[in-house]
TORLUM-364507 format. One record per residue: residue in one letter; y, x, z of N, C-alpha, C in turn. Coordinates in steps of 0.2 Angstrom, whole numbers, plus 2048, in hexadecimal, padded with zeros to 3 digits. Example, Ala and Ser with C-alpha at 12.3 -4.5 7.8 and 13.67 -1.06 7.14 Angstrom:
<sites>
a7E48428277EA83E8277F0842827
s7F58408237FB844824800840827
</sites>
This chain:
<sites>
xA534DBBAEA574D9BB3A5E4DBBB2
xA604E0BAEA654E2BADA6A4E0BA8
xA654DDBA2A684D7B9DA694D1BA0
xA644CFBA5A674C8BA9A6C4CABAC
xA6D4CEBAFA724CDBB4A7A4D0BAE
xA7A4D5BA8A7D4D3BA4A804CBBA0
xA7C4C8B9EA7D4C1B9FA7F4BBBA3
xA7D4BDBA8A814B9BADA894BABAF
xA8A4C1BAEA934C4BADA944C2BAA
xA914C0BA0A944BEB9EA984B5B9D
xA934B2B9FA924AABA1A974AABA6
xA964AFBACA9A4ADBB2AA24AFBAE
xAA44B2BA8AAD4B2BA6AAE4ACBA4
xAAA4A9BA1AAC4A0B9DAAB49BBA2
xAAB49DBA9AAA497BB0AB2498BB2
xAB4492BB3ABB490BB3ABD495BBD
xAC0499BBFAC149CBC4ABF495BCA
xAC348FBC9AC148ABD2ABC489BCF
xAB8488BC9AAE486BCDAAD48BBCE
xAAD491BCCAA9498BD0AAC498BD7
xAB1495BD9AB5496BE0AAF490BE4
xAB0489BE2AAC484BE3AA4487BE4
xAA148BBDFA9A48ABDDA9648FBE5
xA9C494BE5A9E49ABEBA9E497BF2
xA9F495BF3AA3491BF9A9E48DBFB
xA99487BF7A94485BF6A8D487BFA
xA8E48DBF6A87491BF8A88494BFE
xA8D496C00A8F498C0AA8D492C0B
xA8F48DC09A8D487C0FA86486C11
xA83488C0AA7C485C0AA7748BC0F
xA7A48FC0FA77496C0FA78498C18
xA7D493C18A7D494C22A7D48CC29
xA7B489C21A7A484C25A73481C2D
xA72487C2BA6E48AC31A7048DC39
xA74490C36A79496C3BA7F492C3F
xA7E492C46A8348DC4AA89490C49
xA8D48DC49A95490C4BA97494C4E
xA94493C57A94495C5DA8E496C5E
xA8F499C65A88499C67A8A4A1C6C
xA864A2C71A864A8C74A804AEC74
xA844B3C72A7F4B9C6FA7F4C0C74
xA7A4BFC79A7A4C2C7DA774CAC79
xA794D1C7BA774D7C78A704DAC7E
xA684D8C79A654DDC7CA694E3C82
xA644E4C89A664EBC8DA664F1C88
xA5F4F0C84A5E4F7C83A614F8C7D
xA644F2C79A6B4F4C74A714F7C76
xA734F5C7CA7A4F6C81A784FFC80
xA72500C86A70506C86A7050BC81
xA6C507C7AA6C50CC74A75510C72
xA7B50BC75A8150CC73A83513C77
xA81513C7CA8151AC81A8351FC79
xA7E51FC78A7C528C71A7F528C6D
xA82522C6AA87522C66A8D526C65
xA91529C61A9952BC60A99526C5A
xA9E521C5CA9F51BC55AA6520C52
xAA651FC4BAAC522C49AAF51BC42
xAB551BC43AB7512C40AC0517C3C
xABE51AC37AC451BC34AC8512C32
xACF512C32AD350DC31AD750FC2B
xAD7508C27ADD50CC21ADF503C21
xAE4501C24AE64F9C26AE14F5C23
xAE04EFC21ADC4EBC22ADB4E8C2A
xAE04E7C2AAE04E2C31ADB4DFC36
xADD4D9C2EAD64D3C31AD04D7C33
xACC4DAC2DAC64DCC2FAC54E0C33
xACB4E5C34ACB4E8C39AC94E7C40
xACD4E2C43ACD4DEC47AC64DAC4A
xAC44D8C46ABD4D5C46AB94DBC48
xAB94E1C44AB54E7C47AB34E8C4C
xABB4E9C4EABC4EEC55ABB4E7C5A
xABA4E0C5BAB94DBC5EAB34DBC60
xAAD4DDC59AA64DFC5AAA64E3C5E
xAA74EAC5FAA64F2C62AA74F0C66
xAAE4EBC68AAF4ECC70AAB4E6C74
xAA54E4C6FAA34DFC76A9D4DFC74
xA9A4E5C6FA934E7C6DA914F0C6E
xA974F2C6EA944FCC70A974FBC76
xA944F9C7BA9A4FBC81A98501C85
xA93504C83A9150BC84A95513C81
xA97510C7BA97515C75A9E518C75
xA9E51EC73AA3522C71AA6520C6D
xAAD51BC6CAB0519C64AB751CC64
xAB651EC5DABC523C5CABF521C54
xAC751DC57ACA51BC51ACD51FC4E
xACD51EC47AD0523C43AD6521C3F
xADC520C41AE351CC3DAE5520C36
xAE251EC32AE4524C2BAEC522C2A
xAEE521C2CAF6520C2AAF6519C28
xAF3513C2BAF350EC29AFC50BC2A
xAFC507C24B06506C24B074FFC26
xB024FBC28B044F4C2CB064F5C33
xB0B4F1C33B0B4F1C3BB064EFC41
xB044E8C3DAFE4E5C41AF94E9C41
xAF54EFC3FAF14F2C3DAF24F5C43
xAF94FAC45AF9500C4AAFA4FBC51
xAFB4F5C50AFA4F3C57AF54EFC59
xAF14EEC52AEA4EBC56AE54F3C59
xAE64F9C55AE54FEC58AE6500C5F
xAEB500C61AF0500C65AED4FCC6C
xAED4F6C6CAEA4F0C70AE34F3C72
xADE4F3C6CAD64F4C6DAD54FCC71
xAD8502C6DADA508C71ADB508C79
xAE0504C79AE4503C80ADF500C87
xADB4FCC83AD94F6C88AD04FAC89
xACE4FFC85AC7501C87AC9508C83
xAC350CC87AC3514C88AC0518C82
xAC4515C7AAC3517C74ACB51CC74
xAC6522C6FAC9525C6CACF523C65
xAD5524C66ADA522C61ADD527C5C
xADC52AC57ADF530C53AE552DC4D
xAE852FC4DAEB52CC46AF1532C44
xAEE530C3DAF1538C39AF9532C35
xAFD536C33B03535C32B03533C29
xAFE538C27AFD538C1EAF6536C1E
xAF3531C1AAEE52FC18AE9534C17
xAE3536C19AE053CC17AD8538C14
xAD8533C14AD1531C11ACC531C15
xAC752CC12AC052BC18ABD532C18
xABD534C14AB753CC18ABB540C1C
xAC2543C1CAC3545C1FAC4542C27
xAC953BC26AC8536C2AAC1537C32
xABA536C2BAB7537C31AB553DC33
xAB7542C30AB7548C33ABA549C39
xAC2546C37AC5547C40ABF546C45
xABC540C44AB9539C4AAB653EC4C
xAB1541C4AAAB544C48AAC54BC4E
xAB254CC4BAB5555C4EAB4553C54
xAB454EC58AB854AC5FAB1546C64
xAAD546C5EAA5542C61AA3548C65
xAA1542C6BA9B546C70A95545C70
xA91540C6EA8D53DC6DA88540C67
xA8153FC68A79541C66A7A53CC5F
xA7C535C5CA7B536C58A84532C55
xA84533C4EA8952EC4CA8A52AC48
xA8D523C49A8F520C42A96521C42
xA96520C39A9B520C36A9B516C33
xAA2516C36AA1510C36AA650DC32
xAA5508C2CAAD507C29AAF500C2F
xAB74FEC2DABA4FAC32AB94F5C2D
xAB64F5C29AB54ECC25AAC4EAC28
xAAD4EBC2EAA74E8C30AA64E5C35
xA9E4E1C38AA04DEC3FA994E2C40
xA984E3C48A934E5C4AA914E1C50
xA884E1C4EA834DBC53A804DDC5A
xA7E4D9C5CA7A4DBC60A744DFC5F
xA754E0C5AA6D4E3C58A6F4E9C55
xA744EFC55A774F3C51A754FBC52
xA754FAC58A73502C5EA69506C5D
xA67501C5FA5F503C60A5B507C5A
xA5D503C56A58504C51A5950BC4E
xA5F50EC4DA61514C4BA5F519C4F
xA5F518C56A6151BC5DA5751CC5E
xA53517C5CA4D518C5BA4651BC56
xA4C51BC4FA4C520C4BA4B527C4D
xA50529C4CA5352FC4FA4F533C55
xA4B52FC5AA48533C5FA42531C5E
xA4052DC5AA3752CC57A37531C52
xA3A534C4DA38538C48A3F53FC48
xA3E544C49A42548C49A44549C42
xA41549C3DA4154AC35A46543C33
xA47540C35A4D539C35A5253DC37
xA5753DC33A5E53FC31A6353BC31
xA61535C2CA67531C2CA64527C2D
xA67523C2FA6451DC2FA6A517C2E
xA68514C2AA6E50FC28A69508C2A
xA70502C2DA6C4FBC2FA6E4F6C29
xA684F1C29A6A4E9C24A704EAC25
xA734E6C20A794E4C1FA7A4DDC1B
xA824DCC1AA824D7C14A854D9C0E
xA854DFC0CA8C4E1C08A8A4EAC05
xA864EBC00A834F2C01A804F5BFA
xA824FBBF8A7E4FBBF0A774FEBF1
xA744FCBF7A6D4FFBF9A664F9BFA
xA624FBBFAA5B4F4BFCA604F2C05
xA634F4C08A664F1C0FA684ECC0D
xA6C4E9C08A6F4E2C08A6B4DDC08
xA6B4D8C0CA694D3C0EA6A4CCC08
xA6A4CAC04A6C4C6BFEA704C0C00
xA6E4BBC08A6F4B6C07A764B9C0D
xA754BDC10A7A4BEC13A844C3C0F
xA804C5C09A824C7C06A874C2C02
xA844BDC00A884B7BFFA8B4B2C03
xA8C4B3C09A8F4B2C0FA944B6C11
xA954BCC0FA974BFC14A9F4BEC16
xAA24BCC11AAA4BAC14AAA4B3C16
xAA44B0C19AA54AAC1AAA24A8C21
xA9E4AEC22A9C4ABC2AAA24AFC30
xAA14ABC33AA64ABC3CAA24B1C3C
xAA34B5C41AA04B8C47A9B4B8C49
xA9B4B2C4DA934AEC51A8F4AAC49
xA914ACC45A8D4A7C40A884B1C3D
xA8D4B4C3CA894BCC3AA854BDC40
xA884BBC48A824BFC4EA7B4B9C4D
xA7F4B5C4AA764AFC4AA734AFC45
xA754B3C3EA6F4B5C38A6E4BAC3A
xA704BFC3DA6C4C7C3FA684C4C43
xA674C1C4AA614BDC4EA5D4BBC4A
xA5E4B6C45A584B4C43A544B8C3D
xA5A4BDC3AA574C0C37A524C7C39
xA534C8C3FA504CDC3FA4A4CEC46
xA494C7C49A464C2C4CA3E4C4C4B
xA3D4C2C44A354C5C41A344CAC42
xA384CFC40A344D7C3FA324D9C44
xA2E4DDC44A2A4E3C46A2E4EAC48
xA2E4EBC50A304F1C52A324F7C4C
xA374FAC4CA34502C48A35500C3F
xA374FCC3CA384FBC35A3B4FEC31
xA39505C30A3C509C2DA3950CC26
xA41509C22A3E50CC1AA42512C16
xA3A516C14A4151CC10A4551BC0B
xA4B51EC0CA5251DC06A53523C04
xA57525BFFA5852BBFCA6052ABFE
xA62523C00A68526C02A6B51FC07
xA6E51EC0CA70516C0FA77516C0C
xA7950FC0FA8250EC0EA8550FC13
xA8B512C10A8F517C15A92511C19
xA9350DC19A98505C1DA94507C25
xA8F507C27A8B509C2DA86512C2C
xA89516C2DA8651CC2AA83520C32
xA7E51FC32A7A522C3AA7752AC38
xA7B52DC3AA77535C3CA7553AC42
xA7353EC42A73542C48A79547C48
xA7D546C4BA8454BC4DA81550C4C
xA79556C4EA7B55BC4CA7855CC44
xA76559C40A74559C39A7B559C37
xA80554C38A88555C37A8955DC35
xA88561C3CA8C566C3CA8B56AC36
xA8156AC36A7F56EC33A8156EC2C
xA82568C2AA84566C23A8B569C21
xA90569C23A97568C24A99563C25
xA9755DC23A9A558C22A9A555C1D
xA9F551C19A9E54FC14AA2556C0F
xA9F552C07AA0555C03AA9555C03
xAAD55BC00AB355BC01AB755BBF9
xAB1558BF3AB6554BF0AB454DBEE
xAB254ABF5AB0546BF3AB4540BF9
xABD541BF9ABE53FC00ABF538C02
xABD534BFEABC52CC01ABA527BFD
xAB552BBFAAAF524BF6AA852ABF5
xAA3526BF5A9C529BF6A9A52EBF9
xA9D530BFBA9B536C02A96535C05
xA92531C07A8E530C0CA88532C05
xA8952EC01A82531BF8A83538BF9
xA8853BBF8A86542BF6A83545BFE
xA86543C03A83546C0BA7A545C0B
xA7B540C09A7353CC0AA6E542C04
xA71543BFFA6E54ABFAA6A54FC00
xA72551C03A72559C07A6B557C0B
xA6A553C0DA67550C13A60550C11
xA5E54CC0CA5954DC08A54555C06
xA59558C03A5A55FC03A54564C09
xA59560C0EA54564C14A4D55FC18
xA4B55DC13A45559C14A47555C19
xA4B551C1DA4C54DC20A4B545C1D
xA49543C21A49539C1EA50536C22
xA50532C1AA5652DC1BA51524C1C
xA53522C20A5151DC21A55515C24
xA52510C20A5750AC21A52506C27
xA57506C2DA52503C32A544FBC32
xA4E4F9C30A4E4F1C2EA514EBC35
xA514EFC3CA504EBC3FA574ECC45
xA5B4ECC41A624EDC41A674EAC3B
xA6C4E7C3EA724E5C38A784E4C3B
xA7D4E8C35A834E6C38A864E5C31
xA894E1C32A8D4DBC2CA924DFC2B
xA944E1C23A974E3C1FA9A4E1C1B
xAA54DDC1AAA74DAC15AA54DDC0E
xAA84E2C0FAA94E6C07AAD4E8C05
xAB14EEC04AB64EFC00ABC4ECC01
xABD4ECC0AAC34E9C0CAC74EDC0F
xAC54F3C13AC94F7C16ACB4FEC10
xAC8502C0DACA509C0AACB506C03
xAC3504C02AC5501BFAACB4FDBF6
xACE4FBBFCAD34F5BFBADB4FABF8
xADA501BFBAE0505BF6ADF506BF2
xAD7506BEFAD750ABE9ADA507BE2
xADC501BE3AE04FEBDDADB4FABDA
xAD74F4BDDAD44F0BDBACB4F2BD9
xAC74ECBD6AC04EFBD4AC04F1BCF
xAC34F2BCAAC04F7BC6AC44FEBC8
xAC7500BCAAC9507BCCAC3507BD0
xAC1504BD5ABB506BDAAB6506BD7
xAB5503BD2AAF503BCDAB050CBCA
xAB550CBC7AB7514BC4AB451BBC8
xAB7518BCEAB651EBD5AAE51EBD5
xAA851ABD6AA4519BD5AA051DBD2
xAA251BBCCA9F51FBC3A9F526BC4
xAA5528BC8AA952EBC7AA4534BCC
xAA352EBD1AA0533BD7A99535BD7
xA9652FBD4A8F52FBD1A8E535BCA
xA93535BC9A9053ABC4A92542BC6
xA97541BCAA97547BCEA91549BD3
xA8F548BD6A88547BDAA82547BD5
xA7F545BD1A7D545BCBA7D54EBC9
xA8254DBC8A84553BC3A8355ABC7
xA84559BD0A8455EBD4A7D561BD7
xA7755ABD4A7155ABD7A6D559BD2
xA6F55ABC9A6B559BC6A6655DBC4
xA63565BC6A5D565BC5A58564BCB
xA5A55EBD0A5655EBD6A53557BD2
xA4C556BD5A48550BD4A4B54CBDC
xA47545BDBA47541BE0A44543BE5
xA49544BEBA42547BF2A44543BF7
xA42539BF4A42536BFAA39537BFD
xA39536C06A3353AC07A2D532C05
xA29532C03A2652DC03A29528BFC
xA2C529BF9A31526BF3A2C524BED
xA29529BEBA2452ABE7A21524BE6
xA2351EBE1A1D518BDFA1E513BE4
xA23513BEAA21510BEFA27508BED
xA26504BEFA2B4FEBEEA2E4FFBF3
xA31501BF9A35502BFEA3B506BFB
xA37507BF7A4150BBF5A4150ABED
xA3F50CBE9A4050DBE2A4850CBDF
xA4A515BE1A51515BDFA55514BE7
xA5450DBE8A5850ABEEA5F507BEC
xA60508BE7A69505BE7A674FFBE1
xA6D4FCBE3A6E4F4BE0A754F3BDE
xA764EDBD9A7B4EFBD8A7D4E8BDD
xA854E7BDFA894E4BE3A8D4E0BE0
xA8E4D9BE1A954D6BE0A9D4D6BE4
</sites>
């Protein structure tokens, strides 16, 4: 798999930029030609309800647009929930006053620090500030559904040994990414993401929960007090992979990490933090970097995902991403 998909990078350099843009573009059509434009997407009671126990914590470093889109979701899908923004010195205007408007108009928390301090810290403020049983950490390059609350919230009070739970997505280097959504994902509306989460999670079964050795940090669900216990995030690691080396700690204390299948919230990618890091190969470098630090900090511990052993539910769990 790995020579193929080597050779596809290579074929895909000798494809002229507008057919790849064309061939791109294409496949979104084909790929949502299912999914209504509009439509009205009423939020389960007992999803409203699961937002109760939440502390949403949403650092911001500008990225406007998708910003924007987020905080739209939150404010008309967590109407329960603790949200507490986190302004890392964002330098857009528009930025501080889409803040400002969303803050102003519903009873979220707004922090903004003057010097950029980074996603781990970032959520650390949010974190310091939660009152709530359980938290996500949330990036602002997201939109959330009506389906975002329960599954994690039912997690958590079905298995006390569940520690951490990440939901489907479209955009992730773990088994959670969804492929066809994944090839969509800068392309569907709003109501076009609330109508593929519907149907895609329509079929399953109550309770679908698979073990992971570690989820992705874009939606990162834990128990506030597992937080405490941990410290937090690791503190050289302050804004890329954090949530890999937390999910080690986590493991460590025989707790399960679990992807709850019967949740999703949509994920662009690499629009909000990764967007300073100076392009994808820097973010590819940070990556390499972090990986081998986490690696290097854990290397004489074997795999202690619970259930991991031979099972296709996990093997490994991470994928690679475009």
């Amino acid at each position: 798999m790995h020579m193929m998909m080597q050779m596809m990078k290579k074929i895909k350099q000798h494809v002229p930029a507008p057919v790849q843009r064309t061939y791109v573009e294409l496949r979104a059509a084909l790929l949502s030609l299912t999914l209504p434009a509009g439509g009205t997407f009423n939020q389960p009671e007992e999803e409203r309800e699961a937002s109760r126990h939440m502390s949403i914590i949403v650092p911001v470093k500008d990225a406007p647009a998708v910003t924007w889109r987020c905080l739209c979701s939150l404010e008309r899908f967590a109407p329960y929930a603790e949200v507490i923004i986190i302004d890392d010195a964002s330098e857009m205007t528009e930025t501080r006053q889409i803040l400002d408007d969303f803050c102003g108009r519903n009873p979220w928390t707004l922090i903004r620090h003057r010097q950029s301090q980074g996603h781990s810290l970032s959520c650390e403020a949010g974190v310091h500030r939660a009152t709530r049983p359980y938290l996500c950490l949330l990036n602002s390059d997201t939109v959330i559904t009506p389906w975002s609350w329960l599954a994690a919230k039912e997690a958590f009070e079905g298995d006390p040994a569940i520690g951490v739970t990440g939901p489907c997505t479209s955009h992730c280097a773990t088994r959670q990414m969804i492929q066809r959504a994944m090839y969509c994902r800068h392309y569907w509306s709003d109501d076009q993401i609330f109508a593929f989460a519907q149907l895609h999670l329509s079929g399953l079964e109550p309770r679908q929960w698979v073990d992971m050795e570690e989820v992705g940090g874009f939606a990162f669900f834990l128990r506030q007090s597992l937080w405490k216990e941990l410290g937090g995030f690791d503190v050289n690691l302050p804004d890329y992979g954090n949530e890999s080396e937390l999910c080690k700690r986590v493991l460590r204390r025989g707790l399960r990490i679990v992807w709850t299948r019967n949740s999703y919230i949509h994920h662009f990618g690499k629009q909000s933090y990764a967007s300073t890091f100076g392009g994808k190969d820097r973010i590819n470098e940070r990556a390499v970097r972090t990986r081998q630090y986490i690696d290097q900090k854990y290397a004489a511990e074997p795999s202690s995902c619970p259930g991991s052993g031979g099972n296709e539910s996990y093997q490994r769990g991470r994928r690679s991403v475009s």
